[in-house]
C-alpha positions as CSV (number, residue, x, y, z in Angstrom):
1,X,14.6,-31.5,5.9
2,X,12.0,-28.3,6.1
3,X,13.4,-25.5,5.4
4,X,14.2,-22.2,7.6
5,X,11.3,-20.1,5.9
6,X,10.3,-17.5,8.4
7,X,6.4,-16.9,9.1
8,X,4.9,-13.8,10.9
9,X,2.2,-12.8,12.4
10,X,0.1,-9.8,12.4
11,X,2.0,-7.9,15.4
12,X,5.3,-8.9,14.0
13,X,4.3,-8.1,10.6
14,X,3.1,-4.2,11.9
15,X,6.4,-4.4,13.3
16,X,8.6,-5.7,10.5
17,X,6.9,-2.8,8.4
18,X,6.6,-0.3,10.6
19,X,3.2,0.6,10.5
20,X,-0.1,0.1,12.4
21,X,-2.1,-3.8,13.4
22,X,-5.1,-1.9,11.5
23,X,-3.2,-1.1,7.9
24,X,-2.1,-5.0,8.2
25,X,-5.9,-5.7,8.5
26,X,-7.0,-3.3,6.7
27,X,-4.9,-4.1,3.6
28,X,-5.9,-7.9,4.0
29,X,-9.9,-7.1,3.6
30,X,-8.9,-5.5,0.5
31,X,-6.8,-8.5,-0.7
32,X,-3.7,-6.3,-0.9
33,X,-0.8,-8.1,0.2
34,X,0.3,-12.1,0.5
35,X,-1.0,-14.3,3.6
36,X,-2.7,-17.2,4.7
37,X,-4.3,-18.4,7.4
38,X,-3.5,-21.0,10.2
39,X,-6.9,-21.7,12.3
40,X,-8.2,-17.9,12.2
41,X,-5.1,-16.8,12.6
42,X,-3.3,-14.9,9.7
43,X,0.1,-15.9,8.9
44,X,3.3,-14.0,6.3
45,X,5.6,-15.2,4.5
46,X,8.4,-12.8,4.7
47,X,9.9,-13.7,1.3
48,X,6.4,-13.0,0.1
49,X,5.6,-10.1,2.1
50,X,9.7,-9.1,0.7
51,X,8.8,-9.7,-3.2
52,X,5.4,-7.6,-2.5
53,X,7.5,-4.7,-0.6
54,X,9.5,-4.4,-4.0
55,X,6.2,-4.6,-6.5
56,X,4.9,-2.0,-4.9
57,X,7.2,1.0,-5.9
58,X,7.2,-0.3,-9.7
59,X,3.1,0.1,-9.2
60,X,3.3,3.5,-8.3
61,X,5.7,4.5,-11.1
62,X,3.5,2.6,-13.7
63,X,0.1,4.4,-12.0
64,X,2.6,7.9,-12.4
65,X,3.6,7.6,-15.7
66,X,-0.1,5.9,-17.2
67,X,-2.4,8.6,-15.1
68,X,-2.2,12.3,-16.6
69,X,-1.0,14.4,-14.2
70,X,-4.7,16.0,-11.3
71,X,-4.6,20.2,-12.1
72,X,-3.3,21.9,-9.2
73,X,-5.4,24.2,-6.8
74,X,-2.6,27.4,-8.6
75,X,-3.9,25.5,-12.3
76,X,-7.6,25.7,-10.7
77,X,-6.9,29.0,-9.6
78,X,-5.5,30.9,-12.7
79,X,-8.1,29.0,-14.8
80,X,-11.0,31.7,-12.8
81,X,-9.0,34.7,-13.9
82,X,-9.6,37.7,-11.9
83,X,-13.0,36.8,-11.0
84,X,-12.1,34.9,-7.7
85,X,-13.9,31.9,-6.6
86,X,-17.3,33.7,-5.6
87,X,-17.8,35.5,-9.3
């Protein structure tokens, strides 16, 4: 018996995540989320493309709490004093 596993394609996938055809493709050139190909066609698993929804909020907190905290333009801006940005 095969089982019931639901496949998408690109336009369904845009749709399923609400954004753009061109972040689907453009996160495929850089090997960012699951799929295959059928033909030339590309092809998601929505489990997969489920499981790789979730990672990606743990990444970020991870990326947060590893990565010291960019200066702000105030930080920047108190660092020049009273001099201004032209001194």
């Amino acid at each position: 018996m095969l089982s019931e596993t639901k496949v998408l394609t690109v336009n369904e996938l845009a749709d399923y995540l609400r954004i753009h055809r061109s972040t689907v493709y453009r996160l495929l050139k850089q090997g960012l989320i699951p799929a295959f190909k059928i033909g030339s066609d590309w092809r998601f698993n929505v489990e997969a493309i489920d499981r790789w929804r979730m990672t990606q909020g743990e990444e970020r907190v991870k990326d947060r709490v590893s990565r010291p905290r960019a200066a702000t333009k105030a930080a920047q801006n108190s660092r020049r004093g009273a001099q201004g940005p032209f001194a």
